[in-house]
gemmi code that builds the backbone of each chain (N, CA, C; Angstrom):
import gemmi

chains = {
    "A": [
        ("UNK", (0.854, -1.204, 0.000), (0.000, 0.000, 0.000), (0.888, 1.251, 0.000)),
        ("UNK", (0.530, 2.018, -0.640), (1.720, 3.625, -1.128), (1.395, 4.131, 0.513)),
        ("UNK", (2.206, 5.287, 0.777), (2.046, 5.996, 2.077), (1.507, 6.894, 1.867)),
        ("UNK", (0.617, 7.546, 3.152), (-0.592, 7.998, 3.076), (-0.576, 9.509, 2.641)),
        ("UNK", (0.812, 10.181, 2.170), (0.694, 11.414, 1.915), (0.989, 11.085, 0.250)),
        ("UNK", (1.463, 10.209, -0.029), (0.971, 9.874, -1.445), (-0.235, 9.620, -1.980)),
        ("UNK", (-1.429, 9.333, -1.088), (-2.527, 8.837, -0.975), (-2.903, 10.294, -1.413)),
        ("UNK", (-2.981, 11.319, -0.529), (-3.380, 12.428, -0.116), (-2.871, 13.411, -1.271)),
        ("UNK", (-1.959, 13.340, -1.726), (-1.288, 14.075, -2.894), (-2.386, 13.767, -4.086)),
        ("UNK", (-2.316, 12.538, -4.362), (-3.099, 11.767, -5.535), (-4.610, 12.505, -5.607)),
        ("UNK", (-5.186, 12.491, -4.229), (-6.285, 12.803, -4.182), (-6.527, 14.148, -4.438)),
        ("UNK", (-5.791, 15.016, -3.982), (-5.758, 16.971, -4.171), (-5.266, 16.906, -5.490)),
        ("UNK", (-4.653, 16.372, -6.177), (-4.307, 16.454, -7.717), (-5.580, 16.596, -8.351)),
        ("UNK", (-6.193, 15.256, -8.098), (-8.125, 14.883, -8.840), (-8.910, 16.271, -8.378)),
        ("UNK", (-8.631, 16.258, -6.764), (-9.947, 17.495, -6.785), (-9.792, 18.886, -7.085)),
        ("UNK", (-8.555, 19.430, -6.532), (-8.211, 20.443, -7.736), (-8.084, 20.778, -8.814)),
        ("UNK", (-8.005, 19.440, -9.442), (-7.881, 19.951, -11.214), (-9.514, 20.088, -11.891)),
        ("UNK", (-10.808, 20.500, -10.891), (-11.809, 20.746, -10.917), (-12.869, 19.500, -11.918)),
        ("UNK", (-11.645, 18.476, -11.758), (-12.877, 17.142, -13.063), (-13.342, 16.661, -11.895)),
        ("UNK", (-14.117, 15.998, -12.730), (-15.634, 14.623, -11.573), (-14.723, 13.901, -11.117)),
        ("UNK", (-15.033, 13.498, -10.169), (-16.524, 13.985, -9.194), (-16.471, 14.912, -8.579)),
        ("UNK", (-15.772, 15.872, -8.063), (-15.752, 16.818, -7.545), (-16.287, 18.266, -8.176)),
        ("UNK", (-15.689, 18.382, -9.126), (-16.165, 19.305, -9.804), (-16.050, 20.913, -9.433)),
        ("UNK", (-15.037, 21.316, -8.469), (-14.514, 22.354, -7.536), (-14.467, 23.600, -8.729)),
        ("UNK", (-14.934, 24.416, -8.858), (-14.690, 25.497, -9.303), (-13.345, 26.459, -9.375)),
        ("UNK", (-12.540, 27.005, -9.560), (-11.044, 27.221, -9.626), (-11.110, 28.078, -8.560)),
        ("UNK", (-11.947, 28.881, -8.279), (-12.114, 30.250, -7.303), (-12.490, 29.537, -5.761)),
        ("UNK", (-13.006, 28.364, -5.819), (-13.043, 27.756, -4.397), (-11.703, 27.335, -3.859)),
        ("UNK", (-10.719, 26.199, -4.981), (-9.564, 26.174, -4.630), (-8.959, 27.635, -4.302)),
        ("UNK", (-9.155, 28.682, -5.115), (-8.456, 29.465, -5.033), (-8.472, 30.104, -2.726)),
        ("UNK", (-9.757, 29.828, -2.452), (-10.107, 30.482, -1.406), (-9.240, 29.507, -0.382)),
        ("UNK", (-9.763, 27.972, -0.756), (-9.091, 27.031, 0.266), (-7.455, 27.100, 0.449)),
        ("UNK", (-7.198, 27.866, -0.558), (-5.537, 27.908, -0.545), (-5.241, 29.106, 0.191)),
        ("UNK", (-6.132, 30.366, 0.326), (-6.122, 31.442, 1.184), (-6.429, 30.912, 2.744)),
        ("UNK", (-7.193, 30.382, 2.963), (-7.244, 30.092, 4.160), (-6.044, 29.227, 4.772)),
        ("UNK", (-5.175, 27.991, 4.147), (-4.140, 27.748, 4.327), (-3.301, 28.442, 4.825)),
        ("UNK", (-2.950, 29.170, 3.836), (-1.820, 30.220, 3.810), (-1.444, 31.401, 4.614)),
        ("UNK", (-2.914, 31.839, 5.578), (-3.374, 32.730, 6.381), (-3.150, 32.066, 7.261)),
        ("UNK", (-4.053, 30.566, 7.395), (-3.739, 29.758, 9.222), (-1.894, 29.969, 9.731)),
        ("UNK", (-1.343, 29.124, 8.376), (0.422, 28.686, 8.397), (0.449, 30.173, 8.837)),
        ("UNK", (0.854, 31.373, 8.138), (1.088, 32.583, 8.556), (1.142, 33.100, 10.026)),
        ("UNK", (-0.085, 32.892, 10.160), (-0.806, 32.987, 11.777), (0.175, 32.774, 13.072)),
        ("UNK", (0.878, 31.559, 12.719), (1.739, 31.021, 13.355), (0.874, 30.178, 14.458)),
        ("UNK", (-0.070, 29.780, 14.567), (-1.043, 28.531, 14.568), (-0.458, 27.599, 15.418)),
        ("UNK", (0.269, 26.893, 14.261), (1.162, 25.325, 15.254), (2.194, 25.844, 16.175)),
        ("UNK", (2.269, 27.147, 16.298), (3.462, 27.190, 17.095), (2.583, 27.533, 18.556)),
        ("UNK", (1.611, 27.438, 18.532), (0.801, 27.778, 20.060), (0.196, 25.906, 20.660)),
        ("UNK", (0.375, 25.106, 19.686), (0.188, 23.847, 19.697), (1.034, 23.448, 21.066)),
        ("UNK", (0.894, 22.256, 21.807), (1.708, 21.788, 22.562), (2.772, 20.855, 21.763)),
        ("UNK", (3.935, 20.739, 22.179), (5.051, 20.673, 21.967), (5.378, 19.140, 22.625)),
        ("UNK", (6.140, 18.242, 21.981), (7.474, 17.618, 22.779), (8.180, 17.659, 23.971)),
        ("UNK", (7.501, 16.990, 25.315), (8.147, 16.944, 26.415), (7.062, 18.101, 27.622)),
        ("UNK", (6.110, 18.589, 26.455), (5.195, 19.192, 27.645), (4.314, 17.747, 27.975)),
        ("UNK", (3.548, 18.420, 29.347), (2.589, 17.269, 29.892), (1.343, 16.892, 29.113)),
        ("UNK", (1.078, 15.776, 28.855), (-0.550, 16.209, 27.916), (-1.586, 16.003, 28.709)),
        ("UNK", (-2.397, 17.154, 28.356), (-3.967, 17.031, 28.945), (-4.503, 15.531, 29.018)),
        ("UNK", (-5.343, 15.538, 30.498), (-6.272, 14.382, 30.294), (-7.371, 14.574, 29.465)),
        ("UNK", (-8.119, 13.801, 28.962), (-9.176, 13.425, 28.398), (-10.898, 12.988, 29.275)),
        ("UNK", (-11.609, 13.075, 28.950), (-12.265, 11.672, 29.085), (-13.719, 11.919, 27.823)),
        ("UNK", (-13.590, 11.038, 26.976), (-14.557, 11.812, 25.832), (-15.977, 10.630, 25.653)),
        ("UNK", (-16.800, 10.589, 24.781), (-17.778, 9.738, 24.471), (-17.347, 9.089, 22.775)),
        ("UNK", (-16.779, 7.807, 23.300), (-16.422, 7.204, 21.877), (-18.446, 7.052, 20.813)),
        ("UNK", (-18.034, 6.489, 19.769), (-19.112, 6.268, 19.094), (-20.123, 5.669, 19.145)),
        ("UNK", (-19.556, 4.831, 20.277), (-20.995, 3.995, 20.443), (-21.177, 4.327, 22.048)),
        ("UNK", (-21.207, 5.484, 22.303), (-21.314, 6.416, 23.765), (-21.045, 5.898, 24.555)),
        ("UNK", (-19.893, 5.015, 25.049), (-19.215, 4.762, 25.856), (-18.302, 5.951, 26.511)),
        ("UNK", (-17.800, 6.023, 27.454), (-16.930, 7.225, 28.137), (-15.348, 6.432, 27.954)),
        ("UNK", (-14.410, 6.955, 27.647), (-13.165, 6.713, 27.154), (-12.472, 7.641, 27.851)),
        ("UNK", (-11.704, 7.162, 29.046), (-10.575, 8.389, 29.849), (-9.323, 7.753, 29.339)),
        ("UNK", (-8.253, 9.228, 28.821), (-7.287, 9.101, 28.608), (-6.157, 7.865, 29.866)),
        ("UNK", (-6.311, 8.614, 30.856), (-6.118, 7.831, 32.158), (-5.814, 6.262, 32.164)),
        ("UNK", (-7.166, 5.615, 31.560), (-7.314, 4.544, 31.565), (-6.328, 3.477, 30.651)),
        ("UNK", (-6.723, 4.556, 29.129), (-5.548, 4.403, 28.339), (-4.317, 3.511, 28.183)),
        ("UNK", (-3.822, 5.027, 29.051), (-2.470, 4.921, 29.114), (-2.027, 3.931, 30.648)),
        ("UNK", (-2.757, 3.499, 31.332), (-2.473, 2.344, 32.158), (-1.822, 1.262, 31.605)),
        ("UNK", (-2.392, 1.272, 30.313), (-2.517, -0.045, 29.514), (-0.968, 0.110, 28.672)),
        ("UNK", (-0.318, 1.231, 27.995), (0.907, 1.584, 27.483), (0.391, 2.674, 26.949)),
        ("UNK", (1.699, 3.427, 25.712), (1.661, 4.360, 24.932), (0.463, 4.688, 24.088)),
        ("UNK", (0.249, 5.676, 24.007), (-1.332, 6.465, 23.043), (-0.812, 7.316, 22.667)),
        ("UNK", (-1.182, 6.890, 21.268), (-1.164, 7.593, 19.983), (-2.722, 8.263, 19.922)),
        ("UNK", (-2.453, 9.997, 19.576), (-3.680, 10.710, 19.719), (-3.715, 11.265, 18.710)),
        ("UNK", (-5.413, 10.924, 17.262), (-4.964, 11.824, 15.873), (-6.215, 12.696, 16.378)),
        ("UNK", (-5.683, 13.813, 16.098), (-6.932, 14.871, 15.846), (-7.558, 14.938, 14.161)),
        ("UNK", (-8.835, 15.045, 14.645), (-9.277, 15.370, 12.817), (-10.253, 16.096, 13.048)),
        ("UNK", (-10.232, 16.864, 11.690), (-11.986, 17.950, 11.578), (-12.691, 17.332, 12.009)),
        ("UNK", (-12.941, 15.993, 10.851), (-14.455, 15.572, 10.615), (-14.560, 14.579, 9.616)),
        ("UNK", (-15.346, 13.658, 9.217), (-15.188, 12.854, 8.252), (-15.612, 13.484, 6.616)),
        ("UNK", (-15.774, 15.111, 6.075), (-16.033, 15.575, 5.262), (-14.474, 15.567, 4.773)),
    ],
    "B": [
        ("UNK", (-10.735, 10.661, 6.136), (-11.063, 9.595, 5.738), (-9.464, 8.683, 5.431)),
        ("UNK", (-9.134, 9.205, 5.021), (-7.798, 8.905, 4.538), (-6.840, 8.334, 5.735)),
        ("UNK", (-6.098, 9.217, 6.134), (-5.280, 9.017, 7.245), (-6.093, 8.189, 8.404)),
        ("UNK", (-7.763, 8.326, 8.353), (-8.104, 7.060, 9.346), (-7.740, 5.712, 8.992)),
        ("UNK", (-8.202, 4.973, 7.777), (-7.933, 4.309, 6.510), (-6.523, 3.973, 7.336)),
        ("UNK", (-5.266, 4.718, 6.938), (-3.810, 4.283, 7.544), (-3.811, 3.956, 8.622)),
        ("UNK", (-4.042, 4.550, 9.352), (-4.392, 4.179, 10.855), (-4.566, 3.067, 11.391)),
        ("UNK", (-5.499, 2.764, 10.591), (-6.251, 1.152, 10.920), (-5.043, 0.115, 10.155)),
        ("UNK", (-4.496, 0.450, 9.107), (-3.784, -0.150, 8.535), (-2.383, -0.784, 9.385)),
        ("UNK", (-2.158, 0.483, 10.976), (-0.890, 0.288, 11.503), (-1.595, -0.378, 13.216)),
        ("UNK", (-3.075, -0.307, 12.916), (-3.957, -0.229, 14.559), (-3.366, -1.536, 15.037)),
        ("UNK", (-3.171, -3.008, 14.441), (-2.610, -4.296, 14.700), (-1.309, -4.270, 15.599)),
        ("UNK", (-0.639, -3.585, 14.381), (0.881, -3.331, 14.821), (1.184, -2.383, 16.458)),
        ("UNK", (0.539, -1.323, 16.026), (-0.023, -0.392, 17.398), (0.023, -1.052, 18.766)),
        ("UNK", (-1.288, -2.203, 18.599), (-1.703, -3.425, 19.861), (-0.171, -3.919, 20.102)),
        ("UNK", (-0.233, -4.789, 19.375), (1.102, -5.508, 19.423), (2.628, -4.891, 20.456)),
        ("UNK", (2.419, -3.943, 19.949), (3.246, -2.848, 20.807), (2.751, -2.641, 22.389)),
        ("UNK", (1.786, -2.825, 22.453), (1.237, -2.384, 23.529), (1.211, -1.450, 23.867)),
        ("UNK", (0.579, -0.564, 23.297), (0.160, 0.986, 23.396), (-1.599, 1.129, 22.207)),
        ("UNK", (-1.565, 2.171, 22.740), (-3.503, 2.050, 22.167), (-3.541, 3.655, 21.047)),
        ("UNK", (-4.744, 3.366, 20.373), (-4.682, 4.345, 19.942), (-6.097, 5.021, 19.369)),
        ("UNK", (-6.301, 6.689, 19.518), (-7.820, 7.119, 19.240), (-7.551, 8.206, 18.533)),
        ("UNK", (-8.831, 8.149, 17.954), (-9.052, 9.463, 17.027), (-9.704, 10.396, 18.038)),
        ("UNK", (-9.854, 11.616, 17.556), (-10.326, 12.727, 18.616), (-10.932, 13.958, 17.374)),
        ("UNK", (-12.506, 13.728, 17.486), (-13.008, 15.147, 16.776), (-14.292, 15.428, 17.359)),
        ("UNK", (-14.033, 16.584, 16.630), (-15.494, 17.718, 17.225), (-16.727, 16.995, 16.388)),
        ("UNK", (-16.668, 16.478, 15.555), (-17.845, 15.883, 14.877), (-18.696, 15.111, 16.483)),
        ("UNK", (-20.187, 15.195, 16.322), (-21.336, 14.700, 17.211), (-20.871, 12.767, 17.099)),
        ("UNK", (-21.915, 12.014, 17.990), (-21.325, 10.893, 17.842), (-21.859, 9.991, 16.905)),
        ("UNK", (-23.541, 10.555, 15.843), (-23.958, 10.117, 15.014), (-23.791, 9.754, 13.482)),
        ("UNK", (-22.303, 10.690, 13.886), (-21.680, 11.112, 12.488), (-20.222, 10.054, 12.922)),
        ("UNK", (-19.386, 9.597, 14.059), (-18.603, 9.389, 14.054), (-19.057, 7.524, 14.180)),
        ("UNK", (-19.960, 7.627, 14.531), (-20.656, 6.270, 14.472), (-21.017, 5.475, 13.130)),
        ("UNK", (-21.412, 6.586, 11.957), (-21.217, 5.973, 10.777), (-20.098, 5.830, 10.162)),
        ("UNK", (-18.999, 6.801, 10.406), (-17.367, 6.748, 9.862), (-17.079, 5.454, 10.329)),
        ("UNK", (-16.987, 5.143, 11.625), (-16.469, 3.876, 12.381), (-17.073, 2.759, 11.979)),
        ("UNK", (-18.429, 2.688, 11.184), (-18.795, 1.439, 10.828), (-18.415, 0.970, 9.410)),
        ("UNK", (-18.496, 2.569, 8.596), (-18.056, 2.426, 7.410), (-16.596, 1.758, 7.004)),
        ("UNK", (-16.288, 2.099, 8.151), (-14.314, 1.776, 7.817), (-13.777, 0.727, 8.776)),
        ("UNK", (-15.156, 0.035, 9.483), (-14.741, -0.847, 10.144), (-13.563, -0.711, 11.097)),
        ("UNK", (-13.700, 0.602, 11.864), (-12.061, 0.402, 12.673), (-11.773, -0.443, 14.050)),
        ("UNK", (-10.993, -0.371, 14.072), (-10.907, -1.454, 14.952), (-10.293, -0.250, 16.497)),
        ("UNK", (-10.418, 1.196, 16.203), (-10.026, 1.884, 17.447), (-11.116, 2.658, 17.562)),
        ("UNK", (-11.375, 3.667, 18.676), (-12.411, 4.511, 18.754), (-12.345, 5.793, 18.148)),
        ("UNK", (-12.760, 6.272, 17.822), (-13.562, 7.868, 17.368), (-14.248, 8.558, 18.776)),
        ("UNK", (-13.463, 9.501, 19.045), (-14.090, 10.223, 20.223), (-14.455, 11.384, 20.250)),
        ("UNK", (-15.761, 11.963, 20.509), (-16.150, 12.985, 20.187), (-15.611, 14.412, 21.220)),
        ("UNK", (-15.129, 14.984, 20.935), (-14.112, 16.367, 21.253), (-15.617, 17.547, 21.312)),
        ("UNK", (-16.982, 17.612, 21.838), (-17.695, 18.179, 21.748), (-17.412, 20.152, 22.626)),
        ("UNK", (-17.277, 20.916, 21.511), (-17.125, 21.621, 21.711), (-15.809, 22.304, 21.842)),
        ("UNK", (-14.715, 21.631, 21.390), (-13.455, 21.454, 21.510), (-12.307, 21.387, 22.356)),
        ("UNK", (-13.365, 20.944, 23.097), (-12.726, 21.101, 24.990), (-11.307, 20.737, 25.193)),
        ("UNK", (-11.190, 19.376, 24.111), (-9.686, 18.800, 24.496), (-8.611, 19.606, 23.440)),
        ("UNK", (-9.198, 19.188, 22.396), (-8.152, 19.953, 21.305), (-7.984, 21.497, 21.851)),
        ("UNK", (-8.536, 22.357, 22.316), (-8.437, 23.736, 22.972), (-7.177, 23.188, 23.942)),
        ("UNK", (-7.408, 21.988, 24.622), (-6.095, 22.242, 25.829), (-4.564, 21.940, 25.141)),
        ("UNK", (-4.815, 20.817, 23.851), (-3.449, 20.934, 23.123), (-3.359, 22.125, 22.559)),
        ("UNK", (-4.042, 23.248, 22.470), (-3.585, 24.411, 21.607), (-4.261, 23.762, 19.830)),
        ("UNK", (-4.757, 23.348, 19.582), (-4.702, 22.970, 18.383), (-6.295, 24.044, 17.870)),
        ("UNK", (-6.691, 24.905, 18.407), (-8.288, 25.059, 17.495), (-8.086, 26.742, 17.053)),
        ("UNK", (-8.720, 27.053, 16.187), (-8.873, 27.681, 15.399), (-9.991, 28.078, 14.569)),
        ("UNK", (-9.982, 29.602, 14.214), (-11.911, 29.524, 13.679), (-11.160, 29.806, 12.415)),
        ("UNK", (-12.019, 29.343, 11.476), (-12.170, 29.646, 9.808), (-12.312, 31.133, 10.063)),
        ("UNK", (-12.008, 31.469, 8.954), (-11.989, 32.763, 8.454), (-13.961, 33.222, 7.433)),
        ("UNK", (-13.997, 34.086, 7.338), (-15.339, 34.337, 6.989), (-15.963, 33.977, 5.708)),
        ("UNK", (-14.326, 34.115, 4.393), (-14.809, 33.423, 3.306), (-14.604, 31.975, 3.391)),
        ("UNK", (-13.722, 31.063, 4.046), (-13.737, 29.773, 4.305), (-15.318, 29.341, 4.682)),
        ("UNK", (-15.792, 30.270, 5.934), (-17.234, 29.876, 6.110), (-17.912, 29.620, 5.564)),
        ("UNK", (-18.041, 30.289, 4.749), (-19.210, 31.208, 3.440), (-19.073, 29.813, 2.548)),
        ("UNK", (-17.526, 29.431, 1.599), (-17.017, 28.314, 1.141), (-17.597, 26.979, 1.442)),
        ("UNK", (-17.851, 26.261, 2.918), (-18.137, 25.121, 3.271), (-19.771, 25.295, 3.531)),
        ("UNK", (-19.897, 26.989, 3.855), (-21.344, 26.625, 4.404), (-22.063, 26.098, 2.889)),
        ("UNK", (-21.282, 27.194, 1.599), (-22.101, 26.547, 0.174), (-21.880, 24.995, -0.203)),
        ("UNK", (-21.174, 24.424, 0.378), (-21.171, 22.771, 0.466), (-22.314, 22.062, 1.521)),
        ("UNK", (-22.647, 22.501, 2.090), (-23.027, 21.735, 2.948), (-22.794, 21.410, 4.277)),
        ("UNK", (-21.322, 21.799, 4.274), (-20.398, 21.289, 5.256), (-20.736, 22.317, 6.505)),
        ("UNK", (-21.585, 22.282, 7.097), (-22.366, 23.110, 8.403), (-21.766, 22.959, 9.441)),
        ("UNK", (-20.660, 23.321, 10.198), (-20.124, 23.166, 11.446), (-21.486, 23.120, 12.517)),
        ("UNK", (-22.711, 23.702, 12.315), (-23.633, 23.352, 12.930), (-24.448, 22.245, 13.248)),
        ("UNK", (-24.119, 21.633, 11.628), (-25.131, 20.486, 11.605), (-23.904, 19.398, 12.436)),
        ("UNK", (-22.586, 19.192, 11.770), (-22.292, 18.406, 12.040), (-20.948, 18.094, 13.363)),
        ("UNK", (-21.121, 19.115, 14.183), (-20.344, 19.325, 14.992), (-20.814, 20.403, 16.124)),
        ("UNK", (-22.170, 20.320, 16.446), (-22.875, 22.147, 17.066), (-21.948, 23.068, 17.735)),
        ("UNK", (-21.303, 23.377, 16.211), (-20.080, 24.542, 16.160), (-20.686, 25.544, 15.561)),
        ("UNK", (-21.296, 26.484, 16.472), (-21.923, 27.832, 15.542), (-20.754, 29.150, 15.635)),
        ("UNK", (-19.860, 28.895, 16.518), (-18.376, 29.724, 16.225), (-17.561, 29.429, 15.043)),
        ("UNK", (-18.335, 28.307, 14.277), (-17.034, 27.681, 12.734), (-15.685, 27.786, 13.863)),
        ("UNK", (-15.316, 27.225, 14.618), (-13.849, 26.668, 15.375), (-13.901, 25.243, 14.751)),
        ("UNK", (-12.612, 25.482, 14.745), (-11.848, 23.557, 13.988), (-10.615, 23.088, 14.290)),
        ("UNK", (-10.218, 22.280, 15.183), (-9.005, 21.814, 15.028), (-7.784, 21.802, 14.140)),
        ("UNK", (-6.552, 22.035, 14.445), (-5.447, 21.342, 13.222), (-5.746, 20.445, 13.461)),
        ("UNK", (-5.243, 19.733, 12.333), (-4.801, 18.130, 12.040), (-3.531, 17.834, 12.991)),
        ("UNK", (-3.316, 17.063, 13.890), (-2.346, 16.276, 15.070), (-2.345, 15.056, 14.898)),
        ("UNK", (-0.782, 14.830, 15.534), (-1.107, 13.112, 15.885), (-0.015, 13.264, 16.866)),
        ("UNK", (-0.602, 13.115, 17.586), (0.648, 13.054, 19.257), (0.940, 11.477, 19.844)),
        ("UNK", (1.964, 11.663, 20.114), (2.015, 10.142, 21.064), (2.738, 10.978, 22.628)),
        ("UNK", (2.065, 9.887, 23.368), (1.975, 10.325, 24.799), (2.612, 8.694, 25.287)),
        ("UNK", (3.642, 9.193, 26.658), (3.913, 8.030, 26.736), (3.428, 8.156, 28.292)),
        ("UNK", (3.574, 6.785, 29.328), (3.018, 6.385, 30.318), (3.258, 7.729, 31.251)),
        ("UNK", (3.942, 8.351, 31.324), (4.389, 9.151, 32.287), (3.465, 10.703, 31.973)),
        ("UNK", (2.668, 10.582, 30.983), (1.709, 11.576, 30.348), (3.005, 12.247, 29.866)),
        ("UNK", (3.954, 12.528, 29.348), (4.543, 13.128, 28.703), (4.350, 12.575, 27.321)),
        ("UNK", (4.485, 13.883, 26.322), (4.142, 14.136, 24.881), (5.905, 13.921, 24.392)),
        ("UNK", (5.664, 12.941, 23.325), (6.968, 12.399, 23.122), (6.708, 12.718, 21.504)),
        ("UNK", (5.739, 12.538, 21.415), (5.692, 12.741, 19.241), (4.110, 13.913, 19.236)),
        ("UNK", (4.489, 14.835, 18.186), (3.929, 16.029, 18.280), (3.865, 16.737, 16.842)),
        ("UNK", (2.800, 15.942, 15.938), (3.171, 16.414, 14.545), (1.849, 17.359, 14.492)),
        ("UNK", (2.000, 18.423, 14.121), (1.081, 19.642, 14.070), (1.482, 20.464, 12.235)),
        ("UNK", (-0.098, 20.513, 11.997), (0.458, 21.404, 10.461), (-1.418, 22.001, 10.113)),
        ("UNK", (-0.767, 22.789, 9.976), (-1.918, 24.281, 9.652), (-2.139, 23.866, 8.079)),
        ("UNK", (-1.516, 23.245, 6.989), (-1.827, 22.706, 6.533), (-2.752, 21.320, 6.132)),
        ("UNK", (-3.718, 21.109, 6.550), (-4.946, 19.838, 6.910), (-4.464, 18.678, 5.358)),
        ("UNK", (-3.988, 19.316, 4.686), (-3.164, 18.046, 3.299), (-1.981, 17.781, 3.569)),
        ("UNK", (-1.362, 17.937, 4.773), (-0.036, 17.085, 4.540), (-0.642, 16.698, 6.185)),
        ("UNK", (-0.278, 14.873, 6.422), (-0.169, 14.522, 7.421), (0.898, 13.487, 7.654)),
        ("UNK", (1.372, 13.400, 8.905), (2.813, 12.572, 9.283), (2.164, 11.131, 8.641)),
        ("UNK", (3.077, 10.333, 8.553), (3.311, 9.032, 7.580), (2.945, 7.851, 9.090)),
        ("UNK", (1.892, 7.074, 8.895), (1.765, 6.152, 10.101), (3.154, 5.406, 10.684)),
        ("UNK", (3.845, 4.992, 9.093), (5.050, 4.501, 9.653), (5.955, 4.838, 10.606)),
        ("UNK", (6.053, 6.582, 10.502), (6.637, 6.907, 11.308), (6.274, 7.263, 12.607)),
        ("UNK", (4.900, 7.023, 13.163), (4.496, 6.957, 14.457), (4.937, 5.110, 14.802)),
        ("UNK", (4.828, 4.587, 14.230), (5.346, 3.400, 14.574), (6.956, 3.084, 14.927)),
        ("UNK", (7.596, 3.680, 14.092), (8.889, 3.952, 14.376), (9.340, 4.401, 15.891)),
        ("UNK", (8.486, 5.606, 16.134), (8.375, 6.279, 17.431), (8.004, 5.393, 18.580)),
        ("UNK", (7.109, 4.627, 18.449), (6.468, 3.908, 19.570), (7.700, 2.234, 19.908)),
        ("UNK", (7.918, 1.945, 18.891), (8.935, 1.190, 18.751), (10.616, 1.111, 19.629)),
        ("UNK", (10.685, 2.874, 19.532), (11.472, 3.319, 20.029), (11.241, 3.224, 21.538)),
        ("UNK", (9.892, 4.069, 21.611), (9.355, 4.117, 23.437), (9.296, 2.625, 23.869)),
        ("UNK", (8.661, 1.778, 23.475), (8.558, 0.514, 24.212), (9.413, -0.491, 24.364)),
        ("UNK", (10.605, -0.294, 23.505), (11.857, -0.953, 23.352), (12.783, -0.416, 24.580)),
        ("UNK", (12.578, 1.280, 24.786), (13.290, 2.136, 25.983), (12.623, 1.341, 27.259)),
        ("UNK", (11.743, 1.245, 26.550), (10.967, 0.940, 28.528), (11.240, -0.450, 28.971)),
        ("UNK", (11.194, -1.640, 27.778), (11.435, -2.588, 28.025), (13.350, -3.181, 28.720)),
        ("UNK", (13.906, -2.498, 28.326), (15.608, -2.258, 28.597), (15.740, -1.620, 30.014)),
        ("UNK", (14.894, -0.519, 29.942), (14.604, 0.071, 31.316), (13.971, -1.275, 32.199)),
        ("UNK", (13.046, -1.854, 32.236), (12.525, -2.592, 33.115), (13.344, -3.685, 33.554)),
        ("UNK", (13.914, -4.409, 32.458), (15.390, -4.953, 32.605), (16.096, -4.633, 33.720)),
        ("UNK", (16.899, -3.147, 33.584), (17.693, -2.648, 34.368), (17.369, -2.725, 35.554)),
        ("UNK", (15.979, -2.824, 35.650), (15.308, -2.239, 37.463), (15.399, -3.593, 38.067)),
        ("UNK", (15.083, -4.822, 36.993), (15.321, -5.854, 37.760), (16.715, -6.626, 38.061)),
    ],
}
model = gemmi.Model(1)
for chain_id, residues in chains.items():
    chain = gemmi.Chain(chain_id)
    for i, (resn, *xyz) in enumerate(residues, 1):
        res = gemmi.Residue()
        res.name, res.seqid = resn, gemmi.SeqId(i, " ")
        for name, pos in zip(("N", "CA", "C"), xyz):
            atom = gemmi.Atom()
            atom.name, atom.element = name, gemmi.Element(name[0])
            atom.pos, atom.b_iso = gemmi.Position(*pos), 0.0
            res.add_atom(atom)
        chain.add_residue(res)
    model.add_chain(chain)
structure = gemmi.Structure()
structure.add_model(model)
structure.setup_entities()
């Protein structure tokens, strides 16, 4: 299986070049690339926590509404934590 | 969708290691409940309602007004699908935390199209549990 920013490359190639299925208009890319470029600018990730700080606990409602504490977790070993938007 | 997809691809290897691993978003849990069935994962999806946790890594951020304007003409309703009426959104992260709650891997990008390579969180964890295991050694 290719790695996943090859995945991800492949895919912004298709939807930017405005063909089906997507069908993106040039002026939407054009905006999504402003907002990029403004966040990075911002300096954004640099207010992020860092390497060797402490990390926040948790305790959230997984999907099938169970309660999930970080705590518990990590009793068990190392956690790996991905943040994402959203499934759009 | 994508980088969950990988995820799951390394979630085996992950166990094996003995260390665990979750997703974390502001999406509601009706929406993260169909992702998780669709893709069959084998880790949880946890809902970040209101952005309580991602706010404490530093990671959230509001769209800007034409970004709004942009997703709201999609569809894409931070209301509907996250009851985000501030449009606030996370970066894209993938942290690893090791037993001691210290943050040992810390990939952050304001860019939401480039994300760290699973391999190399595996690499990382590989590293931690191999340290700890040498360490435990030593103590005995």
């Amino acid at each position: 299986m290719a790695n996943l920013q090859y995945r991800l490359d492949e895919f912004k190639r298709t939807f930017e070049s405005g063909a089906p299925p997507y069908n993106v208009p040039p002026e939407a890319i054009k905006t999504m690339h402003r907002g990029t470029i403004e966040l990075k600018a911002s300096g954004a990730e640099n207010r992020a926590l860092m390497i060797g700080a402490p990390a926040p606990a948790f305790t959230l409602f997984n999907q099938d509404h169970v309660l999930v504490a970080s705590d518990d977790l990590l009793r068990e070993g190392p956690l790996v934590v991905g943040f994402f938007r959203g499934h759009w | 969708m994508m980088e969950l997809e990988a995820l799951q691809e390394i979630n085996a290897e992950i166990t094996a290691l003995g260390a665990r691993l979750v997703a974390i978003t502001p999406e509601l849990e009706r929406y993260t409940r169909n992702v998780h069935r669709k893709l069959n994962l084998t880790f949880d999806i946890l809902t970040d309602l209101h952005l309580k946790t991602a706010e404490q890594f530093g990671l959230v951020f509001v769209l800007s007004d034409y970004l709004r304007d942009l997703y709201k003409s999609y569809g894409h309703t931070l209301d509907r699908f996250n009851d985000e009426s501030e449009y606030r959104l996370p970066m894209p992260a993938r942290y690893v935390i090791d037993q001691g709650r210290t943050i040992r891997g810390a990939e952050v990008n304001a860019d939401y199209t480039i994300r760290p390579e699973p391999s190399d969180t595996l690499g990382l964890l590989q590293t931690l549990t191999s340290g700890l295991s040498s360490l435990q050694k030593y103590c005995r």
